[in-house]
C-alpha positions as CSV (number, residue, x, y, z in Angstrom):
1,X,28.1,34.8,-21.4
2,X,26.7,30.9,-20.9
3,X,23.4,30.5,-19.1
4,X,25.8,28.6,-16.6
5,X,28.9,31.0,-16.0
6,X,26.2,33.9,-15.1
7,X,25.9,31.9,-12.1
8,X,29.3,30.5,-11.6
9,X,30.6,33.4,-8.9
10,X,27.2,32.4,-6.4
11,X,27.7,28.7,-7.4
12,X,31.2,29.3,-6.2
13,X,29.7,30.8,-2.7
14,X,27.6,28.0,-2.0
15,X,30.4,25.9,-2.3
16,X,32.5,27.9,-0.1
17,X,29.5,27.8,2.1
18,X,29.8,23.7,2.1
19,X,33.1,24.0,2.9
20,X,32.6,26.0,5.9
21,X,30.3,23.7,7.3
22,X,32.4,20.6,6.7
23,X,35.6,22.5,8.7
24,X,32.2,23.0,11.8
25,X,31.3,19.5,12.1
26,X,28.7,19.3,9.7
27,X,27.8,17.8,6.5
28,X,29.2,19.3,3.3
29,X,26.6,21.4,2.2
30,X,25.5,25.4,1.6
31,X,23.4,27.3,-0.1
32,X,22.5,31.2,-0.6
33,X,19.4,33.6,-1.8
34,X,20.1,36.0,-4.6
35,X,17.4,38.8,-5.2
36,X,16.7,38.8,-8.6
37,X,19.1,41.4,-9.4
38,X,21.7,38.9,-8.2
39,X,22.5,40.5,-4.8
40,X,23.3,38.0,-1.8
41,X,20.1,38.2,0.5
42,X,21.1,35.1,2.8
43,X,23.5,32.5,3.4
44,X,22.8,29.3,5.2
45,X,25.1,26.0,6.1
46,X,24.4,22.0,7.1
47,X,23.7,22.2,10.8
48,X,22.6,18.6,10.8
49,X,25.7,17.4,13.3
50,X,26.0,20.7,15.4
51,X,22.8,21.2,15.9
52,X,21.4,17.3,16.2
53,X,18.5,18.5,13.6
54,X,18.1,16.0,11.0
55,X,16.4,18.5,8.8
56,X,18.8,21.2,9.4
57,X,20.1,21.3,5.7
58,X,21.5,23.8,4.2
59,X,18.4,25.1,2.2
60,X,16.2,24.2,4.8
61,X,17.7,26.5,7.1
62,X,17.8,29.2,4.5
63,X,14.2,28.8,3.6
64,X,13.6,29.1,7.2
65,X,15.5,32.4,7.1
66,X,14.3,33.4,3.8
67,X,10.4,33.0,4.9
68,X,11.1,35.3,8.3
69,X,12.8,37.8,6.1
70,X,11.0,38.2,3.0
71,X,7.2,37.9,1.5
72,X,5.7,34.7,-0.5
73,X,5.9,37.1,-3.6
74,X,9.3,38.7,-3.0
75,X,10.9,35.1,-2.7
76,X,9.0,33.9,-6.2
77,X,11.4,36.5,-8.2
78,X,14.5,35.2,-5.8
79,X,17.1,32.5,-6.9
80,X,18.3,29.8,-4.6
81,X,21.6,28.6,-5.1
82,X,22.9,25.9,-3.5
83,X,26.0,23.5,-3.7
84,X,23.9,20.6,-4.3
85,X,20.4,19.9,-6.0
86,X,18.2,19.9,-3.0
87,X,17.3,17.0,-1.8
88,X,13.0,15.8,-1.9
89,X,13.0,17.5,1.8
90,X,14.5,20.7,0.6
91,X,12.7,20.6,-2.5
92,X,9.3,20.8,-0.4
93,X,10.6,23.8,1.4
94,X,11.6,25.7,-1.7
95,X,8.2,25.2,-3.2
96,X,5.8,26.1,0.3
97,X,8.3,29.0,0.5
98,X,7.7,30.4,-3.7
99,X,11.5,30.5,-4.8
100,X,10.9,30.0,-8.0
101,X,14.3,29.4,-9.5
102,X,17.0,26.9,-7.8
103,X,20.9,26.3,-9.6
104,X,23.2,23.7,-7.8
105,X,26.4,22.8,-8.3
106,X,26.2,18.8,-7.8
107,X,23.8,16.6,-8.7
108,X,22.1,14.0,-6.3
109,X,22.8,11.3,-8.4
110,X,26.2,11.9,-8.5
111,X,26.1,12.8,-4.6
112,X,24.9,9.0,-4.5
113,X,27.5,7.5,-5.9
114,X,29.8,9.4,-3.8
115,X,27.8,8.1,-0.9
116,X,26.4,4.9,-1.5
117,X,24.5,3.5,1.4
118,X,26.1,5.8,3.8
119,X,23.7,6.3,6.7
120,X,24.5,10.1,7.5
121,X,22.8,10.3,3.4
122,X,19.8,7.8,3.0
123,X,19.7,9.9,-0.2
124,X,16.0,9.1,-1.8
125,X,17.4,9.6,-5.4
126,X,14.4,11.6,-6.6
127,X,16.0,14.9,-8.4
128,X,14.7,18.0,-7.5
129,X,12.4,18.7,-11.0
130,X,10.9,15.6,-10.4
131,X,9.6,17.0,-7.1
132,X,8.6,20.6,-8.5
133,X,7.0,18.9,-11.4
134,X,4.5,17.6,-9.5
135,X,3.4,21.2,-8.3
136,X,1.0,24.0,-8.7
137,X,3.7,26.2,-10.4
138,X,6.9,26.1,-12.1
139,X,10.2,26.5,-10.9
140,X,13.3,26.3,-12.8
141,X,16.2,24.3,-12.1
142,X,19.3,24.8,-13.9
143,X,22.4,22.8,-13.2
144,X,24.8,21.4,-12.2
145,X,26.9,24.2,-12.5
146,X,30.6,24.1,-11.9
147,X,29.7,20.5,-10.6
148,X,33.6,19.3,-10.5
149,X,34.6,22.1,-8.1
150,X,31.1,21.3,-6.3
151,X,32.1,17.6,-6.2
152,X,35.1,17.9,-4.3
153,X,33.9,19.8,-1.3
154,X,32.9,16.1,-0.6
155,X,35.9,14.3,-1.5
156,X,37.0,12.2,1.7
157,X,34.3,13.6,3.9
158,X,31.4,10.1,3.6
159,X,33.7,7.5,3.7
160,X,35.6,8.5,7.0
161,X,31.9,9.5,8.9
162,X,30.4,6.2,7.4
């Protein structure tokens, strides 16, 4: 089995997860925490719209889960997958909370071209190793995974909010 198709079936639930928030309201975006035997700890959607919380992102709101659930050192052998490479904001979160391992399905770049100037995305095109690069520890970031099935969960959605 493929480094990537091992994470294919959670890939596949963060982008269900996207889906589910786009059919609320929200932005087009989930994520999940796997314990590191690959068991779904946590699930977590966009809430930016319903909830009027510019940082309520998908793996914003699961770190914010994530940290009330579980230890600093628990999370650092936990895998956060999500339907899209976290953004610089989510990034931050995933590093002040320990994950130490994050696989998306879509990349931001390609996010922003889907988007463009959009202004529910002023997407800051800085991929998410950049930001962990620039930290006291590592964590690994593997995708995109099963990034055109992760793609289309946005097809149609940023050109009729724009």
């Amino acid at each position: 089995m493929s480094e990537f198709a091992k994470h294919e079936p959670l890939i596949r639930r963060a982008i269900e997860l996207a889906q589910a928030a786009k059919d609320a309201g929200n932005h087009p975006f989930g994520a999940l925490l796997a314990s590191a035997n690959g068991e779904v700890l946590l699930e977590a959607q966009n809430t930016v719209s319903t909830e009027r919380d510019a940082t309520g992102h998908a793996e914003t709101n699961l770190v914010r889960k994530a940290s009330k659930s579980y230890d600093r050192d628990f999370l650092a052998d936990c895998t956060l997958y999500t339907s899209t490479e976290p953004c610089v904001m989510c990034s931050g979160a995933v590093y002040w909370a320990n994950i130490r391992r994050v696989v998306y399905g879509l990349r931001e770049s390609e996010l922003l071209a889907m988007t463009g100037n959009n202004s529910e995305n002023p997407t800051l095109s800085l991929p998410a190793h950049e930001v962990f690069k620039h930290g006291q520890y590592e964590i690994e970031v593997i995708g995109p995974v099963f990034e055109e099935k992760a793609k289309r969960v946005h097809d149609g959605f940023w050109t009729s909010s724009s």
